[in-house]
C-alpha positions, 0 to 999 in steps of 0.5 A: 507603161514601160515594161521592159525597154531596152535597144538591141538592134543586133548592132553589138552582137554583130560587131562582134562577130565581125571582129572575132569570127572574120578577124577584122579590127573595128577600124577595118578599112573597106577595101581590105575586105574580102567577098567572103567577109561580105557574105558571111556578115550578110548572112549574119545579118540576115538570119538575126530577126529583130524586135524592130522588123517585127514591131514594124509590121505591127504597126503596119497592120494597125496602120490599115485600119483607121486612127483613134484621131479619125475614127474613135468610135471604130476603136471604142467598139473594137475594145467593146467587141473584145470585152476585155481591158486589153483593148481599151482605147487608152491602153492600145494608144500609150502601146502604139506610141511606146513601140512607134517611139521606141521600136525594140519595145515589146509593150504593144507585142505583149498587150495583144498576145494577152488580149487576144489570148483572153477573147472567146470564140464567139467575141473573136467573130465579132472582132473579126467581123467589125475589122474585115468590115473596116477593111472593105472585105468581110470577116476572113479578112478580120480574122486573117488581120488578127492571126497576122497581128498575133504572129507579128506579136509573137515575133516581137516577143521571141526576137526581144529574148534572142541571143545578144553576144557570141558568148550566147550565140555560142552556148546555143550552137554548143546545147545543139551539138549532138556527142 
């Protein structure tokens, strides 16, 4: 189920900010580097999100509760809970391990932005329920897991279609200019 597979982690757009924004060459020796050239890639750096860090933290919310390995009864009933496709056991795991193994994949970001867009109100309760149980801490919990399942997902999601190069970067920053 690859769908749309592709690494950027940013490291290009990146290289070439460096290049063209702080006139530094590729082969740029460290001490020729100025505290402001530090700064500004840092700050560089920092305001790209990433596809990566994103999947990561879904990955993390999907690690608090317990494997398929360990519990496939608990996924067997969260898939049933939700009553749609999206949340077979089969369909989250080949998610998983794509975003697990390819980290900038937007697979499992994609499945669940559908899935939970598909849920009515009365099956995201139950969701809800059978996941704050499984955390220990009773419904909110559930439902405050699938709101941060699907704001990570939405991040993965936005952060794949990011600027690329400065070419891009720059059309953006020119589209906000005000005459």
């Amino acid at each position: 189920m690859l769908t749309n597979y592709h690494y950027d982690d940013g490291h290009e757009l990146r290289q070439e900010y460096i290049r063209r924004e702080l006139n530094c060459p590729e082969d740029c020796a460290l001490s020729e580097l100025t505290v402001d050239h530090a700064l500004q890639f840092a700050a560089v750096t920092a305001a790209q999100p990433t596809v990566h860090a994103a999947n990561q933290r879904l990955l993390a919310l999907f690690a608090a509760l317990p494997t398929p390995k360990d519990d496939p009864e608990f996924w067997r009933a969260f898939g049933s809970a939700a009553g749609n496709g999206y949340f077979l056991l089969g369909n989250l795991q080949n998610s998983v391990r794509l975003t697990y193994a390819h980290t900038t994949e937007t697979a499992l970001a994609g499945l669940l932005l559908s899935g939970f867009d598909e849920v009515p109100d009365d099956r995201r309760e139950a969701l809800a329920k059978l996941v704050g149980e499984r955390l220990g801490v009773g419904a909110q919990a559930g439902h405050l897991w699938i709101a941060a399942v699907e704001q990570a997902a939405l991040s993965a999601v936005v952060a794949s279609q990011l600027p690329r190069n400065t070419e891009q970067v720059e059309d953006f920053r020119d589209g906000w200019r005000l005459n």
